[in-house]
C-alpha positions as CSV (number, residue, x, y, z in Angstrom):
1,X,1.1,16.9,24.2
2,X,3.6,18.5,22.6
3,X,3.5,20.1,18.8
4,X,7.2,20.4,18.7
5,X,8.3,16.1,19.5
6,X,9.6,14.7,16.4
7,X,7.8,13.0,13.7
8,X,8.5,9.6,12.6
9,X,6.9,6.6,11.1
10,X,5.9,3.1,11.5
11,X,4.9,1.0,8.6
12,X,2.9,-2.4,10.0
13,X,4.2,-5.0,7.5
14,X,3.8,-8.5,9.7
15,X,0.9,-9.5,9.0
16,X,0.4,-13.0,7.3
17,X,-2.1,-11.7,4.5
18,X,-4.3,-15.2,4.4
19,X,-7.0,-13.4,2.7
20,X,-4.7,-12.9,-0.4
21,X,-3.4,-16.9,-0.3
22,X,-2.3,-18.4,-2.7
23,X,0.1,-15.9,-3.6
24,X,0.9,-14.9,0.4
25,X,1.8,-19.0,0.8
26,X,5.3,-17.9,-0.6
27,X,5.7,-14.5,0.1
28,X,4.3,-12.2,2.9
29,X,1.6,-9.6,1.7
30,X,3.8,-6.5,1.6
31,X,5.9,-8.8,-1.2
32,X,3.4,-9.2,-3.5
33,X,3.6,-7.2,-6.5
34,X,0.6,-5.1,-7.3
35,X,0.8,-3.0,-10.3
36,X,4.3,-4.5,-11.0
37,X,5.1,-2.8,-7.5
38,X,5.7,-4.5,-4.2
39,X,2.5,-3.7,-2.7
40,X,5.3,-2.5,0.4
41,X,6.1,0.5,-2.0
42,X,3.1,2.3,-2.0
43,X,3.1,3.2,1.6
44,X,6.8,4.1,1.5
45,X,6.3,5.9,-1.8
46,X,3.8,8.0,0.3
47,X,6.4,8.7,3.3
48,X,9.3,9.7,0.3
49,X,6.7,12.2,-0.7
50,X,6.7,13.9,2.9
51,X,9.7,15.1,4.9
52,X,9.4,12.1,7.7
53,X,12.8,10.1,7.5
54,X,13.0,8.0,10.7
55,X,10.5,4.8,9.7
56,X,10.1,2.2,11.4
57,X,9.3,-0.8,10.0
58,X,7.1,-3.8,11.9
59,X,8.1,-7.2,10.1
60,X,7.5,-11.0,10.6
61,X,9.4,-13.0,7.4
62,X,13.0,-12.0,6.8
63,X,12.7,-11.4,3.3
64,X,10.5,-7.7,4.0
65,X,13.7,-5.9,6.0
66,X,16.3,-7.5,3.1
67,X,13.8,-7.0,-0.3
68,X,13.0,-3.3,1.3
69,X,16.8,-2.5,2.4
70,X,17.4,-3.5,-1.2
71,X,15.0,-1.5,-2.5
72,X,14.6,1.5,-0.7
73,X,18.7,2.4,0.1
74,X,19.5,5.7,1.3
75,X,15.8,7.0,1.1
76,X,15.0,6.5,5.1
77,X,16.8,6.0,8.5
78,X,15.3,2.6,9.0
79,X,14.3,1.1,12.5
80,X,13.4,-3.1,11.7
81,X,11.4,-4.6,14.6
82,X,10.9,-8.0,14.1
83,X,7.6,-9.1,15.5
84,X,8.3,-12.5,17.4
85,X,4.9,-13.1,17.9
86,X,1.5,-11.7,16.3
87,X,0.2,-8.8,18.4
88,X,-2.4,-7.6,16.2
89,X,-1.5,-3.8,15.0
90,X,-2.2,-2.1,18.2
91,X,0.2,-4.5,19.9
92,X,2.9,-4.1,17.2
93,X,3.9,-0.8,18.4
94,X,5.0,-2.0,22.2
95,X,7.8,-3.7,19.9
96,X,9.3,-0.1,18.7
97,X,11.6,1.6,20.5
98,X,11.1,3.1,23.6
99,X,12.0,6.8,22.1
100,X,8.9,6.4,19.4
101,X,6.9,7.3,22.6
102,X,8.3,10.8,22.4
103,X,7.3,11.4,19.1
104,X,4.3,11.7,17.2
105,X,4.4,8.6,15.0
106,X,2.3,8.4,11.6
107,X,1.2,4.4,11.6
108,X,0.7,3.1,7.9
109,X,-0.2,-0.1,6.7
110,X,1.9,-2.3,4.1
111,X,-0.3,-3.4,1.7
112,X,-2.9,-0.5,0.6
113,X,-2.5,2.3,-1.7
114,X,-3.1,5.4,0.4
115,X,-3.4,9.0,-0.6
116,X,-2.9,10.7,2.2
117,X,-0.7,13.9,2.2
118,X,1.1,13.4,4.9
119,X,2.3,16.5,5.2
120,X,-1.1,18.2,5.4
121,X,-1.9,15.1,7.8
122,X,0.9,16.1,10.2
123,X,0.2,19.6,10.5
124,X,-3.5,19.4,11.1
125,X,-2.6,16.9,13.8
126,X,0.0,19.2,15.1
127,X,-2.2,22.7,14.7
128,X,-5.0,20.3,16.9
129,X,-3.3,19.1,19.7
130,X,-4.9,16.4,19.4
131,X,-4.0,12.8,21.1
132,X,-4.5,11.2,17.6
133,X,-5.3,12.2,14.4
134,X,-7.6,9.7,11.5
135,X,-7.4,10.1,7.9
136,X,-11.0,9.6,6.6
137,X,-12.6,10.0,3.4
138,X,-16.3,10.0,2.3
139,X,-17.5,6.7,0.3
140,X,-20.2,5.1,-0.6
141,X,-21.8,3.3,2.2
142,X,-23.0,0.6,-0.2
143,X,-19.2,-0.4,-0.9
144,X,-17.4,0.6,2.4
145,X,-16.2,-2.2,4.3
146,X,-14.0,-0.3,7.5
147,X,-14.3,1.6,10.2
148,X,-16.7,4.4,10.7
149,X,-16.3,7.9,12.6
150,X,-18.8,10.1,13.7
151,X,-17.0,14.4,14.0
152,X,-18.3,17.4,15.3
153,X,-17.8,20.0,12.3
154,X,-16.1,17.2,10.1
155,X,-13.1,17.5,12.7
156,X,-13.5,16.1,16.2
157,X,-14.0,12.1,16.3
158,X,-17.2,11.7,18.7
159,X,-17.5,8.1,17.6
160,X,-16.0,5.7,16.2
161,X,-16.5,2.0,15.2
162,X,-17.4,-1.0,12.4
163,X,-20.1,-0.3,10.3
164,X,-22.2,-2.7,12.1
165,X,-21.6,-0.5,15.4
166,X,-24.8,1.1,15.4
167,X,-23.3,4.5,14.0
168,X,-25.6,6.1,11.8
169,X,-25.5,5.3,8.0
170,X,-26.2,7.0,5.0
171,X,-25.4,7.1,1.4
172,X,-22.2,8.2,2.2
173,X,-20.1,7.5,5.7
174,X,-16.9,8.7,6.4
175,X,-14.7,6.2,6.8
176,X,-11.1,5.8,7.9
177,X,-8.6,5.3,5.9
178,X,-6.5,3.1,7.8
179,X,-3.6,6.2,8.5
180,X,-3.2,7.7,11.8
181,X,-0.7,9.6,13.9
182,X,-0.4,9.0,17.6
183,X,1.2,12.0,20.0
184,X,3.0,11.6,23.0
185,X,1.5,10.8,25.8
186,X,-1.9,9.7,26.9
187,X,-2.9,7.4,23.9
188,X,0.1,5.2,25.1
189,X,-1.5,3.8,27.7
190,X,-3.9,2.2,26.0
191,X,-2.1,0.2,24.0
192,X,-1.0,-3.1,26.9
193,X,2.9,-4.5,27.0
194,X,2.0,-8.2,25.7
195,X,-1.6,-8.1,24.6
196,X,-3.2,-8.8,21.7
197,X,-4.4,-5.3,20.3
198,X,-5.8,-4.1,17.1
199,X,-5.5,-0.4,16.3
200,X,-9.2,-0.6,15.2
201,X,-11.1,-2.5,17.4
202,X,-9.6,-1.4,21.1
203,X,-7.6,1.4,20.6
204,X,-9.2,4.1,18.5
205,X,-12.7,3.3,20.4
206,X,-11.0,3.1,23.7
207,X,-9.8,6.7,23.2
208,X,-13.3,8.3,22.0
209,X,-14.9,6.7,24.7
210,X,-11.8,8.0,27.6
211,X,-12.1,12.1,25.9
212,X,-8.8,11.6,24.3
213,X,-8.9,14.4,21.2
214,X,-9.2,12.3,18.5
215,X,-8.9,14.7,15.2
216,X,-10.3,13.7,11.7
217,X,-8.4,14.8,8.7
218,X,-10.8,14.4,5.4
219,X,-8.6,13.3,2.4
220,X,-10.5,13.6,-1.0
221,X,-10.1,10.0,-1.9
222,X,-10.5,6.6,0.3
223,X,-7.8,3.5,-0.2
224,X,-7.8,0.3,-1.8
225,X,-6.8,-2.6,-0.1
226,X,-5.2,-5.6,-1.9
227,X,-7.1,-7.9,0.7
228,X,-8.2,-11.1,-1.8
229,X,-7.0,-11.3,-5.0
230,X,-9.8,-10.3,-7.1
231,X,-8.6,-6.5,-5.4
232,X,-5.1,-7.5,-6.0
233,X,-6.2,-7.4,-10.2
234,X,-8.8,-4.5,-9.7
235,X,-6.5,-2.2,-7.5
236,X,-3.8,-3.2,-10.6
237,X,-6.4,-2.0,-13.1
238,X,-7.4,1.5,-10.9
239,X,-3.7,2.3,-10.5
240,X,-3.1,1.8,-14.5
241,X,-6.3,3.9,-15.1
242,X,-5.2,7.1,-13.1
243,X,-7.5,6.6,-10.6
244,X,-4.6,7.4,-8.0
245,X,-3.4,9.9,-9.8
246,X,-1.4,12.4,-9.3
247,X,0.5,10.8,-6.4
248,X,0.3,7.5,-8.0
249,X,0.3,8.7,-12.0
250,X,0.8,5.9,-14.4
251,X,0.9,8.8,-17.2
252,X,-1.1,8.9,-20.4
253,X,-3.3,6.5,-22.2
254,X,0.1,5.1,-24.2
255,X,1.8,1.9,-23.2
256,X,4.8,1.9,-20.8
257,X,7.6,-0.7,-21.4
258,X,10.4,-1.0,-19.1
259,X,13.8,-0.6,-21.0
260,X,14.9,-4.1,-19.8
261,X,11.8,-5.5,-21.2
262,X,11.6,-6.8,-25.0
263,X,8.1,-6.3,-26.9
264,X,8.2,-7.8,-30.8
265,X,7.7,-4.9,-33.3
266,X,5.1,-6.6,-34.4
267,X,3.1,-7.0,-30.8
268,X,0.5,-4.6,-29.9
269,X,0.1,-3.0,-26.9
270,X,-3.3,-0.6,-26.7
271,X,-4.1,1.7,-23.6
272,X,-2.5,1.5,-20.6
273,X,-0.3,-1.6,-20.4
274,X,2.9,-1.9,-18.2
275,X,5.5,-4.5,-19.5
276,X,7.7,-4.6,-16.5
277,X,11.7,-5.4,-16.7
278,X,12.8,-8.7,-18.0
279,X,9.4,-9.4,-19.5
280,X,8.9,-10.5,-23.1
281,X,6.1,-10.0,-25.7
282,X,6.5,-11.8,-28.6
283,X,5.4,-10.9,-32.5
284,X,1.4,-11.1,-32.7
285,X,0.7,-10.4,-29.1
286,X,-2.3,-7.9,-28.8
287,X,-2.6,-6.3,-25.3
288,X,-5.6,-4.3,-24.2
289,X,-5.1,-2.5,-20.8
290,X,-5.4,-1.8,-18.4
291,X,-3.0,-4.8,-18.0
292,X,0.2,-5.6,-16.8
293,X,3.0,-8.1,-17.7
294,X,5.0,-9.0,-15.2
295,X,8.7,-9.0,-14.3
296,X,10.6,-12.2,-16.4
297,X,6.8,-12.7,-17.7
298,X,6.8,-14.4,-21.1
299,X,3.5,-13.9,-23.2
300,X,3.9,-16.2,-26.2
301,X,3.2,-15.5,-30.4
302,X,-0.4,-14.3,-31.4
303,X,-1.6,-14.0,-27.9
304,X,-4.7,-11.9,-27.1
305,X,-4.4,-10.0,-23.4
306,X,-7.4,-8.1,-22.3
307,X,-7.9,-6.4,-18.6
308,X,-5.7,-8.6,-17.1
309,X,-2.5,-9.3,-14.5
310,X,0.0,-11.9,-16.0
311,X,2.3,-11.9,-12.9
312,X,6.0,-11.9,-12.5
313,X,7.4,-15.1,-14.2
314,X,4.8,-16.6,-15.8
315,X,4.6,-17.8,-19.5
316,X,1.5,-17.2,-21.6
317,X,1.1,-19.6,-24.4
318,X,1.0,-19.1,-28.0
319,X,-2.1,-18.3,-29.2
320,X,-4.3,-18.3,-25.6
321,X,-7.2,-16.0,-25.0
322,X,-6.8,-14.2,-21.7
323,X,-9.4,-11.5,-20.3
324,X,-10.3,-10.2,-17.1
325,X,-7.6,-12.6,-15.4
326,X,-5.0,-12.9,-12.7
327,X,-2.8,-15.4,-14.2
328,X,0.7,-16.9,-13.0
329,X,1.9,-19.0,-10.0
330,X,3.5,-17.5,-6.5
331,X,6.8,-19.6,-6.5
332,X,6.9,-18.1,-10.6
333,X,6.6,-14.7,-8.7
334,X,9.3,-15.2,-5.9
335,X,11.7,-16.3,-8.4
336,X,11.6,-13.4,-10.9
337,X,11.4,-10.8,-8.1
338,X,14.5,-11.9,-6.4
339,X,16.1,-12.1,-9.5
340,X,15.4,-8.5,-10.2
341,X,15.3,-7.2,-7.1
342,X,19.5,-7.9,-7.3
343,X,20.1,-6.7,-10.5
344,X,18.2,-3.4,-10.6
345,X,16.2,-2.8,-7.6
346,X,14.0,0.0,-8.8
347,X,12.5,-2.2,-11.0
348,X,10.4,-3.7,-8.0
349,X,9.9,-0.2,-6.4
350,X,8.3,1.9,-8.5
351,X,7.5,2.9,-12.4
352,X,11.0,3.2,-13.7
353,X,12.8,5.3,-16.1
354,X,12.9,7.2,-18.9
355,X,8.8,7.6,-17.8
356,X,9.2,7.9,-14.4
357,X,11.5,8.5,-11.7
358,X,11.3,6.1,-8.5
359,X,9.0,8.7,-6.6
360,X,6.5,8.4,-9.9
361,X,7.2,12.0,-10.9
362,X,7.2,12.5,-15.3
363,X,10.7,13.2,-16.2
């Protein structure tokens, strides 16, 4: 292989996200907001941070390339391959362009928040020579539900596999992380022209088991995955609480309120709480974070918030009690991100200004 190809992306945002239903029956997965993000931006937010600038992006609905386009303008040289039909995310990549092959491609997912420095990612994949290259991180066995890798001296994959493999488990297994980069060359040919392929399941153990150089990177933290909705409100509650920080840094303890949102003098807003543009918080609202209030989000007089996710255009009653709650409706989300998405489309990228800039740096 060779350490001097190009590096570029691929960001795998077709698939159909049935796990997180009802809110994927009107917009894909990498739409839905998460955080008042699009779940979309927290893999690109992770490629803005490196210096990789040709990204590929794999897509199914229409509205990914346009709300992304919208969003992300000017930050990457973007490559769109629609995927006319589902090839699982091994099978995605026959779709990219034929140069792709030449380079060594970082392969991220479109709807997980990821920690990975990529730039420390690269260059231990690089410095390796290896075929491919896994972010992993330690976790508790008792709460790990991926894949599994087995590495001589923490760096070269001898195994790899589901946790049900047979691999050996302890209180901790290092899992990974769901990021990889592929070289050019000889991990190519295992992915089949017109197949159905997962990444996960044929690729990766195909080339342990052929004596491809599969290198391990350890990153100190593993990823959350916004795979049913209970994870869409507790990854919304983790981010909030810091537990991404620094790349993903809401900031201090204090509220954050867009400067297109309106919050009532006399509504209370304790911890961290993110009132997102367009929303309104009326007088004798209490909020208790970590919570958020969604884009065009309406939370009515005297309500009481507590731990919970009032998405993008829904209204909160006067008076109601929420805690511990996902509340809104998906078509109430697809209107009020569109809307915004047109008039200011860093609203539905990232934590916007005066706090934060869109690559979630304190000003």
């Amino acid at each position: 292989m060779s350490t001097h190809a190009p590096v570029a992306a691929v960001v795998l945002a077709g698939g159909h996200g049935s796990r997180l239903a009802p809110w994927t029956d009107h917009l894909p997965k990498p739409l839905v907001p998460a955080a008042n993000r699009l779940a979309v931006s927290y893999s690109l937010e992770l490629l803005a941070r490196s210096d990789i600038r040709d990204v590929a992006v794999v897509y199914v609905d229409p509205r990914v390339r346009s709300w992304v386009e919208r969003a992300w303008a000017g930050e990457f040289d973007f490559v769109w391959v629609l995927e006319r039909e589902r090839k699982g995310t091994g099978g995605a990549l026959t779709d990219l362009p034929r140069d792709f092959r030449d380079k060594h491609v970082v392969v991220l997912a479109a709807d997980m928040v990821n920690t990975v420095n990529l730039e420390e990612l690269v260059a231990a994949h690089l410095e390796s020579r290896a075929d491919v290259s896994l972010a992993c991180a330690w976790a508790p066995a008792e709460i790990w539900e991926g894949d599994i890798v087995e590495a001589d001296n923490g760096r070269h994959v001898t195994r790899y596999g589901p946790m049900t493999a047979g691999l050996p488990v302890s209180e901790q297994v290092l899992g990974s992380v769901g990021v990889q980069v592929l070289a050019p060359g000889r991990v190519w040919s295992l992915i089949p022209d017109d197949t159905f392929t997962h990444l996960s399941d044929d690729v990766l153990p195909a080339a342990v088991a052929g004596g491809l150089a599969v290198g391990c990177f350890v990153t100190p933290q593993f990823p959350w995955d916004f795979g049913y909705p209970a994870e869409l409100h507790e990854g919304a509650s983790l981010l909030l609480a810091d537990e991404f920080a620094p790349l993903f840094a809401f900031g201090p303890s204090a509220p954050f309120v867009d400067p297109d949102a309106r919050v009532h003098a006399e509504a209370t807003l304790v911890g961290p709480v993110h009132v997102a543009a367009g929303a309104q918080v009326e007088a004798g609202v209490h909020v208790v974070g970590p919570s958020t209030i969604g884009h065009e989000a309406h939370v009515g007089t005297d309500a009481r918030i507590e731990r919970s996710v009032i998405m993008p255009g829904h209204r909160v009653p006067a008076g109601a009690h929420l805690k511990d709650v996902l509340a809104g409706t998906p078509s109430e989300v697809e209107g009020a991100l569109t809307r915004w998405l047109e008039r200011r489309p860093d609203a539905v990228r990232c934590w916007t200004p005066p706090v934060f800039d869109c690559a979630g740096d304190a000003r």
